[in-house]
C-alpha positions as CSV (number, residue, x, y, z in Angstrom):
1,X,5.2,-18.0,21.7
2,X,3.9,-16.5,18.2
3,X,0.4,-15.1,18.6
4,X,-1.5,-17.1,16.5
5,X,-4.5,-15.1,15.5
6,X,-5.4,-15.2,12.1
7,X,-6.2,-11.1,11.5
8,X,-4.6,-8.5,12.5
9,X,-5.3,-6.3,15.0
10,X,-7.9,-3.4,13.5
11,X,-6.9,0.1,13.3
12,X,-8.6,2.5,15.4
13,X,-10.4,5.2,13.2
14,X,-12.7,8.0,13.5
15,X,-16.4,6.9,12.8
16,X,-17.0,7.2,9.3
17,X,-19.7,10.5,9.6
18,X,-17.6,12.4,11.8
19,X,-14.5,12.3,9.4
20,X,-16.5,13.2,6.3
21,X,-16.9,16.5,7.8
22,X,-13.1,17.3,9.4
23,X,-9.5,17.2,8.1
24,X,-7.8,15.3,11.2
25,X,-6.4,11.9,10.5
26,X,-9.0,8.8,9.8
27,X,-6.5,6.2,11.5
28,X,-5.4,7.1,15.1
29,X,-3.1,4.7,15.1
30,X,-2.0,1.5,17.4
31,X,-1.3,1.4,21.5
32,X,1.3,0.0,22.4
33,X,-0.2,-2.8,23.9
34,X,-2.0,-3.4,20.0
35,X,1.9,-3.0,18.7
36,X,3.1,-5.7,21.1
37,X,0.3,-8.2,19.9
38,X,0.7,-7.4,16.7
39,X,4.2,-7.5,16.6
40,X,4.0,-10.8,18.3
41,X,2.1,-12.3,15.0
42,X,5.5,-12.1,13.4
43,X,7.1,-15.9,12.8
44,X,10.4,-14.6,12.4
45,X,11.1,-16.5,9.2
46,X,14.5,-17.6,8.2
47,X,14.5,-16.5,5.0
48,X,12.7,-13.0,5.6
49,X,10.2,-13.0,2.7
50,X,8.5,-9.5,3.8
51,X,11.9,-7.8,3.1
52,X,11.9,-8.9,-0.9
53,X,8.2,-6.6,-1.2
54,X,10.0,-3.6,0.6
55,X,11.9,-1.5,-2.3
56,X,13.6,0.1,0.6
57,X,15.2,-3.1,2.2
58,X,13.8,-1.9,5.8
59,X,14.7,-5.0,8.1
60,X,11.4,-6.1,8.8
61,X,11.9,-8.9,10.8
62,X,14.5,-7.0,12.9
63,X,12.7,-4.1,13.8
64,X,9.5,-6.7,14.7
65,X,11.3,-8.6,17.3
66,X,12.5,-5.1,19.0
67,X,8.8,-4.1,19.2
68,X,7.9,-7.5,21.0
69,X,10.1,-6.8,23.7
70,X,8.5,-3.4,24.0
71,X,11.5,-1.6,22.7
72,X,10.1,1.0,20.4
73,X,12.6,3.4,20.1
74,X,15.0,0.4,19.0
75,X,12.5,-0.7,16.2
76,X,12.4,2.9,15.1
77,X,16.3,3.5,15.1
78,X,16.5,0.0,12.8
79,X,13.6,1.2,10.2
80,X,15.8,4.0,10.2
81,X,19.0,2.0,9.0
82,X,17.4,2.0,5.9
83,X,14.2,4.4,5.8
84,X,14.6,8.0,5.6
85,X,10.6,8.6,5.7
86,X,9.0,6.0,8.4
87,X,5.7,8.1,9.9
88,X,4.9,8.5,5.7
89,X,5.8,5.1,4.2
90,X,3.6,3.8,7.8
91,X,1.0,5.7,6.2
92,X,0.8,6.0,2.5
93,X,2.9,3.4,1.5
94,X,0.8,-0.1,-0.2
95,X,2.0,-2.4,1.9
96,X,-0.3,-5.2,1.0
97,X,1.1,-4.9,-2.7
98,X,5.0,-5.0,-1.1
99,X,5.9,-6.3,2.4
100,X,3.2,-7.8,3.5
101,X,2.3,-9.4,0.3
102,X,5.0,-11.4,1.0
103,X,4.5,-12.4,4.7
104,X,3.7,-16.4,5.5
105,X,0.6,-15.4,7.8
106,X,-1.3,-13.8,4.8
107,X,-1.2,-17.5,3.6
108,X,-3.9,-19.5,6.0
109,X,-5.4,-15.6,7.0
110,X,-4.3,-12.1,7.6
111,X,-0.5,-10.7,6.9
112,X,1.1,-8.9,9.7
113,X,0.5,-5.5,10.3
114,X,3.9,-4.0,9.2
115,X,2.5,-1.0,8.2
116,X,1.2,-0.6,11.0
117,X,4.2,-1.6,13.5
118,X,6.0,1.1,11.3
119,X,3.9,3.9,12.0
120,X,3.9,2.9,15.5
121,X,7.2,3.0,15.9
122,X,7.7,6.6,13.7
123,X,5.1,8.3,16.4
124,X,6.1,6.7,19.6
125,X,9.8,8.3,18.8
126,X,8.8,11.4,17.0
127,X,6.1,12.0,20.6
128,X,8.8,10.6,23.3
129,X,12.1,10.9,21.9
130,X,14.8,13.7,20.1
131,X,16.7,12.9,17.1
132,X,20.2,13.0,17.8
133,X,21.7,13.7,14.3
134,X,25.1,13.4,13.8
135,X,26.9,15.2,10.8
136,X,29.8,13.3,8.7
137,X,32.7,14.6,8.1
138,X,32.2,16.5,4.5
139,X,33.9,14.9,1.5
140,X,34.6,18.1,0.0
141,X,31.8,17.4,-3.0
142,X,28.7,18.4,-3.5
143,X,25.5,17.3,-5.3
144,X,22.0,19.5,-6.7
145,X,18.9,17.7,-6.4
146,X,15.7,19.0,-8.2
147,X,12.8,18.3,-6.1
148,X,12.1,17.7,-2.4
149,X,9.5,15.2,-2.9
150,X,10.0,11.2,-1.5
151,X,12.9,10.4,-4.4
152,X,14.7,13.9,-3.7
153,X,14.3,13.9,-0.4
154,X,16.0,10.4,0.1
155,X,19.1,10.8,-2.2
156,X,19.8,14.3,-0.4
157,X,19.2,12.1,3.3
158,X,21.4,9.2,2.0
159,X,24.6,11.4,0.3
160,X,24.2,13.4,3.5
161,X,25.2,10.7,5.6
162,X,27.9,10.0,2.7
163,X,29.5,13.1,3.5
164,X,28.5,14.9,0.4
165,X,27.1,18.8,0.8
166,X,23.3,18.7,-0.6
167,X,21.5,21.4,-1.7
168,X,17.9,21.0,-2.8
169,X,15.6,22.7,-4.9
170,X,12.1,23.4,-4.7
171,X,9.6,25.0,-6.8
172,X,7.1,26.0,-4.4
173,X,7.0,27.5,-1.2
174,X,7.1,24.9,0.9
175,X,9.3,21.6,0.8
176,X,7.7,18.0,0.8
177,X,6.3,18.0,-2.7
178,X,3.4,15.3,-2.9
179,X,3.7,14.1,0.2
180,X,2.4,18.1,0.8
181,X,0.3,19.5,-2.1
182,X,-1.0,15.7,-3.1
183,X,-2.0,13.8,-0.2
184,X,-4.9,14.9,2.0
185,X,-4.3,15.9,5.9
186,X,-6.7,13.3,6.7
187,X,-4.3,11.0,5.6
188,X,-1.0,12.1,5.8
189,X,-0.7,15.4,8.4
190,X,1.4,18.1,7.1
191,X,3.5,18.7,10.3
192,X,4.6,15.0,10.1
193,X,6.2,15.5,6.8
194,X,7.8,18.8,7.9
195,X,9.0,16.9,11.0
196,X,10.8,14.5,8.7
197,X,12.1,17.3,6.9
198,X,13.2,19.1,9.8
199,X,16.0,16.3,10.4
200,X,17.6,16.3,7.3
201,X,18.2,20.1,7.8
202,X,20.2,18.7,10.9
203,X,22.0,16.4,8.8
204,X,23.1,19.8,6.9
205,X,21.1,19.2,4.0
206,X,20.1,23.1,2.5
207,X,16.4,23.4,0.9
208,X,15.9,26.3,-1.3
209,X,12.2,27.2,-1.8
210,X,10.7,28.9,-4.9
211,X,13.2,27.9,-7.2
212,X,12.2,26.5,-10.7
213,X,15.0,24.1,-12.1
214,X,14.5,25.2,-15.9
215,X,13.9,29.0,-14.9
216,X,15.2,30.1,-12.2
217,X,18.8,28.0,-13.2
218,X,19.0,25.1,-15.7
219,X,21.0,22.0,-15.1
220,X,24.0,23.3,-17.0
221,X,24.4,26.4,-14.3
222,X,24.5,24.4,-12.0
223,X,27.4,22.4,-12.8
224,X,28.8,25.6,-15.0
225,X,28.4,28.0,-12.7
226,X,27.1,26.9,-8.9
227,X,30.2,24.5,-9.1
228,X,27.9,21.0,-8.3
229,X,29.4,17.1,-9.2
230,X,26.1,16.2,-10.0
231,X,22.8,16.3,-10.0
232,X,19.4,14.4,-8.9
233,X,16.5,15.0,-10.4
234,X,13.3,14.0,-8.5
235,X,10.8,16.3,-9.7
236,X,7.6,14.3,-9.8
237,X,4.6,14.2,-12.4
238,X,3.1,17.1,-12.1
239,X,1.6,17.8,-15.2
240,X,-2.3,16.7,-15.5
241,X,-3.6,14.5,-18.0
242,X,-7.3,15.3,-19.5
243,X,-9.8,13.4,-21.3
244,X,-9.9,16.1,-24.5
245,X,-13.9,15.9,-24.0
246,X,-16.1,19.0,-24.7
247,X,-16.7,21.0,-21.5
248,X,-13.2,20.5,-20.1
249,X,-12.2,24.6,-20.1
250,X,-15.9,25.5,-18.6
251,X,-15.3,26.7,-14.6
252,X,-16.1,24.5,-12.0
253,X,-13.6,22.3,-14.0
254,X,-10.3,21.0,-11.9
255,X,-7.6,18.6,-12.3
256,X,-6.4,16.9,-9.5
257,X,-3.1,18.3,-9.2
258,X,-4.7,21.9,-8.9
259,X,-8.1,20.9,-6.6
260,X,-5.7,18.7,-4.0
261,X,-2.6,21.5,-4.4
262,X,-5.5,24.1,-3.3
263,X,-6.5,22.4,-0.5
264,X,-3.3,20.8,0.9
265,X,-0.5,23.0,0.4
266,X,-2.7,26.2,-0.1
267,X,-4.8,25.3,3.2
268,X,-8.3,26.0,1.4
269,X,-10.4,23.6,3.9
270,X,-8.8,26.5,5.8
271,X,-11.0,29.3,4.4
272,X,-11.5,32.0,5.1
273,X,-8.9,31.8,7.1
274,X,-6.8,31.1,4.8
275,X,-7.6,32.9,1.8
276,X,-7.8,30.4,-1.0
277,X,-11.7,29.0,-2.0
278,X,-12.1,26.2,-3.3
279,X,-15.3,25.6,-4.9
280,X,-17.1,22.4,-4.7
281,X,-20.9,23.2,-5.5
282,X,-23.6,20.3,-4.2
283,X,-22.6,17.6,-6.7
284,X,-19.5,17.0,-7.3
285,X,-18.0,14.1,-9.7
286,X,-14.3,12.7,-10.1
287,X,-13.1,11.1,-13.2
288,X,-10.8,8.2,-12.5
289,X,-10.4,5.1,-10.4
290,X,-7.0,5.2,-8.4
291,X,-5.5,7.1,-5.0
292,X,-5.5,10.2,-6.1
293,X,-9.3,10.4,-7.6
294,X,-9.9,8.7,-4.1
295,X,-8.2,11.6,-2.3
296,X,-9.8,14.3,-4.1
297,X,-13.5,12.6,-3.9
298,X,-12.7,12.7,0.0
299,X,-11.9,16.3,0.2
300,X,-14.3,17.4,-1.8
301,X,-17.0,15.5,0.3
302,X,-15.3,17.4,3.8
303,X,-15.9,20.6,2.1
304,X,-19.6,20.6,1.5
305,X,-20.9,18.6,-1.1
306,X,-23.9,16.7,-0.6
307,X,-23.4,14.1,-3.2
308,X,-19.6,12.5,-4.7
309,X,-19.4,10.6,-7.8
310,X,-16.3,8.8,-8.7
311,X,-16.5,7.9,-12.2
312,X,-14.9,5.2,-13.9
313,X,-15.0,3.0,-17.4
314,X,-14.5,-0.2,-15.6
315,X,-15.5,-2.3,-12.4
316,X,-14.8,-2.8,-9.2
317,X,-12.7,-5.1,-9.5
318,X,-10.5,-2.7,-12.0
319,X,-10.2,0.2,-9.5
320,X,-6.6,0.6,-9.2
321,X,-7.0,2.7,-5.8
322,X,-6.0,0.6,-2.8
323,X,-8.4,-1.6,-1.2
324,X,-7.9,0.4,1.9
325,X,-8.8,4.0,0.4
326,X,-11.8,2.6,-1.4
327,X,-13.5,1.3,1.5
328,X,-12.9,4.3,3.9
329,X,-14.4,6.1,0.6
330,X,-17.6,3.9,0.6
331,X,-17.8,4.4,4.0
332,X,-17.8,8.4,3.9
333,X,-20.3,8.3,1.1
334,X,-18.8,8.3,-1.7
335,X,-21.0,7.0,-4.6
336,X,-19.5,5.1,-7.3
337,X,-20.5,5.2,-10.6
338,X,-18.8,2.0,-12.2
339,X,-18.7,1.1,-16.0
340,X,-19.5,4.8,-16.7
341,X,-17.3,7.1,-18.7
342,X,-18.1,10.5,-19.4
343,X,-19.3,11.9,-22.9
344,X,-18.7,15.6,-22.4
345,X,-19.4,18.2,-19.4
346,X,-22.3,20.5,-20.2
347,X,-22.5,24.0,-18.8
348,X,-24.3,27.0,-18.6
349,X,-24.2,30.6,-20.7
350,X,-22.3,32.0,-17.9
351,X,-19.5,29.5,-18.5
352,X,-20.2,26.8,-15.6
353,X,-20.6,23.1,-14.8
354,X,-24.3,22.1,-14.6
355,X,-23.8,18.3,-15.6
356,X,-22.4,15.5,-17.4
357,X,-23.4,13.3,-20.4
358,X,-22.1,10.2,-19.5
359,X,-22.4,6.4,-21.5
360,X,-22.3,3.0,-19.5
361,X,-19.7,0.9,-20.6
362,X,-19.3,-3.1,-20.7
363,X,-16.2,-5.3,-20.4
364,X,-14.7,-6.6,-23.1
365,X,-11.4,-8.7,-24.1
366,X,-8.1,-7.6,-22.1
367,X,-6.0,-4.7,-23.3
368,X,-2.7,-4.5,-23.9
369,X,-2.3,-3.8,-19.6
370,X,-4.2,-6.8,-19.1
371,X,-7.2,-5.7,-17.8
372,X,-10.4,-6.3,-19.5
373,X,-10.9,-3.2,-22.4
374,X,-14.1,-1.2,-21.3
375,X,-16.7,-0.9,-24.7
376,X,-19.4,1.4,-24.8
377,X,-22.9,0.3,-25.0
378,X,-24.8,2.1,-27.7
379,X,-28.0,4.0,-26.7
380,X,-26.6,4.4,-23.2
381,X,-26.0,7.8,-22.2
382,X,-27.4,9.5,-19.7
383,X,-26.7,13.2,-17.9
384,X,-25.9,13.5,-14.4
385,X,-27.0,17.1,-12.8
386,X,-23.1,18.9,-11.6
387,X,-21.7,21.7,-10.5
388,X,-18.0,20.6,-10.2
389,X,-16.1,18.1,-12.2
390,X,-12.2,17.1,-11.2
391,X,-10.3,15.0,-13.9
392,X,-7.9,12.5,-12.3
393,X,-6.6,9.9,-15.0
394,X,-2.8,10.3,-14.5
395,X,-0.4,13.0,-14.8
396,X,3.3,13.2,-16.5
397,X,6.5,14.9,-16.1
398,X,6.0,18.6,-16.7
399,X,8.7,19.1,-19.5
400,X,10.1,22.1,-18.4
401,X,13.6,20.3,-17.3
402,X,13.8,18.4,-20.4
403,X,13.1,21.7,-22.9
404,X,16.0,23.7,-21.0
405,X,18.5,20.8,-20.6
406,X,20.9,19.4,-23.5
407,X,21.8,15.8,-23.8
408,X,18.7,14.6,-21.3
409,X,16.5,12.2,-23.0
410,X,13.5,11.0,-22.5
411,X,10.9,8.7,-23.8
412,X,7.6,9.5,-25.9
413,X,5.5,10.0,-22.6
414,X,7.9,12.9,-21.9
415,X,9.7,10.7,-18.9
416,X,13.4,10.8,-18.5
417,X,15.1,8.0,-19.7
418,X,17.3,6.7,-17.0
419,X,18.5,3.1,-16.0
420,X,18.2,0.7,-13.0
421,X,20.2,3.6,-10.9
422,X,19.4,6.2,-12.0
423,X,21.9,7.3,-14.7
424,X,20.5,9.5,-17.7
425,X,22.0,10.0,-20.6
426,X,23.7,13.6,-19.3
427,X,26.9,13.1,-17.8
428,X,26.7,13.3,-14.0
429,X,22.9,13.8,-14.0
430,X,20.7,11.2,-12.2
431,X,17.2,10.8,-12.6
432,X,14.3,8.4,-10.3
433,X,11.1,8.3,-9.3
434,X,7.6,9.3,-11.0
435,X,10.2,11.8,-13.7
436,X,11.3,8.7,-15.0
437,X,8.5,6.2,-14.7
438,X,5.6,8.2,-14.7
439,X,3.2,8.6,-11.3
440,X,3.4,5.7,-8.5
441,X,4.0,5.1,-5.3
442,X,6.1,7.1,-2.6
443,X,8.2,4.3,-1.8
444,X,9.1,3.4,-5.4
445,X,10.4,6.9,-5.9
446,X,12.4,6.5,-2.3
447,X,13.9,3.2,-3.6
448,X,15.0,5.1,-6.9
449,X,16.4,7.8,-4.5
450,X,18.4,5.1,-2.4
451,X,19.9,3.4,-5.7
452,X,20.9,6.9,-7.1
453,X,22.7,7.6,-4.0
454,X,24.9,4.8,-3.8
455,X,25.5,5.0,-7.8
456,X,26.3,8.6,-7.2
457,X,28.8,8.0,-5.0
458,X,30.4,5.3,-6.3
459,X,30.8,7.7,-9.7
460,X,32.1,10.5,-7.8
461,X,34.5,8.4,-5.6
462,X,35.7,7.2,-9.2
């Protein structure tokens, strides 16, 4: 019998003022006997709704029904049929905009947990079982892919299993792109994503570190010269976006990509052991309203500062961060300042943040996204007292690979142009994930890697 209770089972967390001040993971994640009751929630519909949110086609329902009967490892090897990355997508992925968005229980109460289930079933089998990896037979071709973030890493996991030999490039040191210099420990541990990793180097996939595609080599050396068939590239938005307000160059000034790139991948809530500060000074604010101004308001709160502002131009109701990350926010103490934008950062003769100017901001008719168009309200302004400022409102492709690479177009916000596969406008050359439509999700980069896989084959097998 279906367990008909109408919320799902909560996820065990660390209290809210012991996590502010340590990097380990907020969510500890299910028992088993939570993942069994949970797991029995599931209707087992006929027409599998969940699977139409999930842009990786994991079978939901399938892998559900294993974990009633207890059979974890079972439910792990069927997310696996079609999900290269299950511990991450269990974690960062925004299942209540996808999956479970889609589930009949969310109708009269709570969706099910598949997030959840999912991470459950990555960590049971990553803590009690050993991948047994099996390596096709090779198919004599071979395919580049630029980037070894969620998209890269997925094309070189699926054309691996395709027979294909896949060689991967990586600008920094480490592989994992933003699921390591981008998302905090506290939510996504590093060794998890390195564990992943670990298994496609069993597969036979190669990973070359501290190689810049644009460089290093261009694209056309590596058909010209390193002899590939084609070539992925997944190299992320990396390039910050600021607000062109006075005050920006003054120190104490960060984007996001550098603050959370210092801290994650560099290790500076290490320091001193690890020897890269990161300065945070007593008041901190963060400009911007989604994940990622979440994230670094977070960190910045575990390394010191007393008080953490996110500002943003709209409400509540506007934040695009997920529900989830805004409430663990609130409840670390975070303050938000809504329906404030800043005016320009003010600093000192030394050359450092000392505050803000900011103006409150009313809502006015919708804008061309469809949210309400924030106005400000004359007379307004105020200055907040600061000593560190991080700017978080987007980032784009950095336009290294398109200034080195004939025949590769892209589009006026410097994205590749590439269509519902991948395809660019280079012969052989594939494109997907936040390169081509500008920063979002981890799993919508893994489903661009899964389509460019399967177009890339079918090319090369002519």
């Amino acid at each position: 019998m279906p367990n008909m209770r109408m919320d799902k089972n909560p996820m065990p967390e660390q209290a809210p003022d012991v996590r502010n001040k340590n990097f380990l993971e907020v969510t500890t994640g299910y028992t088993p006997e939570m993942a069994v009751d949970e797991a029995n929630r599931c209707l087992n519909c006929k027409h599998k709704p969940c699977m139409n949110g999930c842009p990786v086609s994991v079978k939901i329902p399938e892998f559900i029904s294993l974990m009633k009967n207890g059979d974890f490892e079972g439910a792990y090897q069927k997310i696996k049929e079609t999900n290269a990355l299950p511990a991450i997508c269990g974690r960062v992925c925004p299942q209540e905009k996808q999956c479970e968005a889609q589930c009949v229980r969310g109708i009269k109460g709570e969706p099910v947990g598949i997030g959840r289930l999912e991470r459950f079933a990555a960590d049971y089998h990553m803590a009690n079982c050993e991948d047994e990896v099996s390596i096709p037979e090779p198919n004599g071709k071979k395919v580049a892919v630029v980037g070894s973030g969620p998209s890269g890493l997925t094309v070189a996991g699926d054309l691996a299993k395709m027979g294909y030999k896949v060689t991967v490039y990586e600008a920094f040191h480490t592989a994992g792109g933003v699921l390591m210099y981008g998302i905090p420990e506290f939510r996504l541990p590093k060794d998890i994503v390195q564990k992943e990793i670990s298994n496609l180097k069993k597969m036979g996939v190669d990973i070359e570190t501290n190689v810049v595609i644009g460089r290093t080599l261009t694209v056309d050396e590596l058909f010209n010269e390193m002899g590939y068939d084609a070539v992925y590239i997944g190299s992320g938005a990396g390039l910050p976006k600021f607000m062109g307000i006075e005050g920006e160059s003054l120190n104490g000034v960060y984007s996001a990509n550098e603050f959370l790139t210092r801290i994650n991948l560099m290790k500076g809530y290490k320091f001193p052991e690890y020897d890269t500060p990161v300065y945070v000074g007593k008041n901190v604010a963060v400009l911007g309203g989604g994940n990622v101004a979440m994230d670094a308001a977070r960190c910045a709160k575990r390394l010191g500062a007393e008080n953490v502002y996110i500002i943003y131009r709209r409400g509540r109701e506007e934040l695009p961060a997920r529900a989830e990350e805004v409430e663990h926010a609130e409840q670390e103490g975070i303050i938000f300042k809504l329906l404030q934008n800043p005016v320009k950062i003010l600093g000192n003769e030394d050359g450092w943040v000392t505050g803000m100017e900011v103006i409150h901001m009313e809502l006015g008719e919708p804008d061309e996204s469809g949210r309400r168009r924030p106005v400000p309200v004359k007379g307004s302004e105020e200055v907040l007292e600061m000593d560190t400022v991080v700017v978080s409102i987007g980032q784009s492709p950095n336009p290294l690979i398109r200034q080195t690479t004939e025949g590769l177009e892209t589009n006026n916000r410097g994205c590749i142009i590439a269509d519902e596969v991948g395809k660019t406008t280079k012969a052989k050359v594939y494109a997907g994930g936040d390169v081509v439509t500008g920063a979002a999700t981890v799993i919508l980069a893994m489903g661009a890697g899964k389509k460019a896989a399967e177009a890339i084959d079918k090319e090369l097998r002519g």
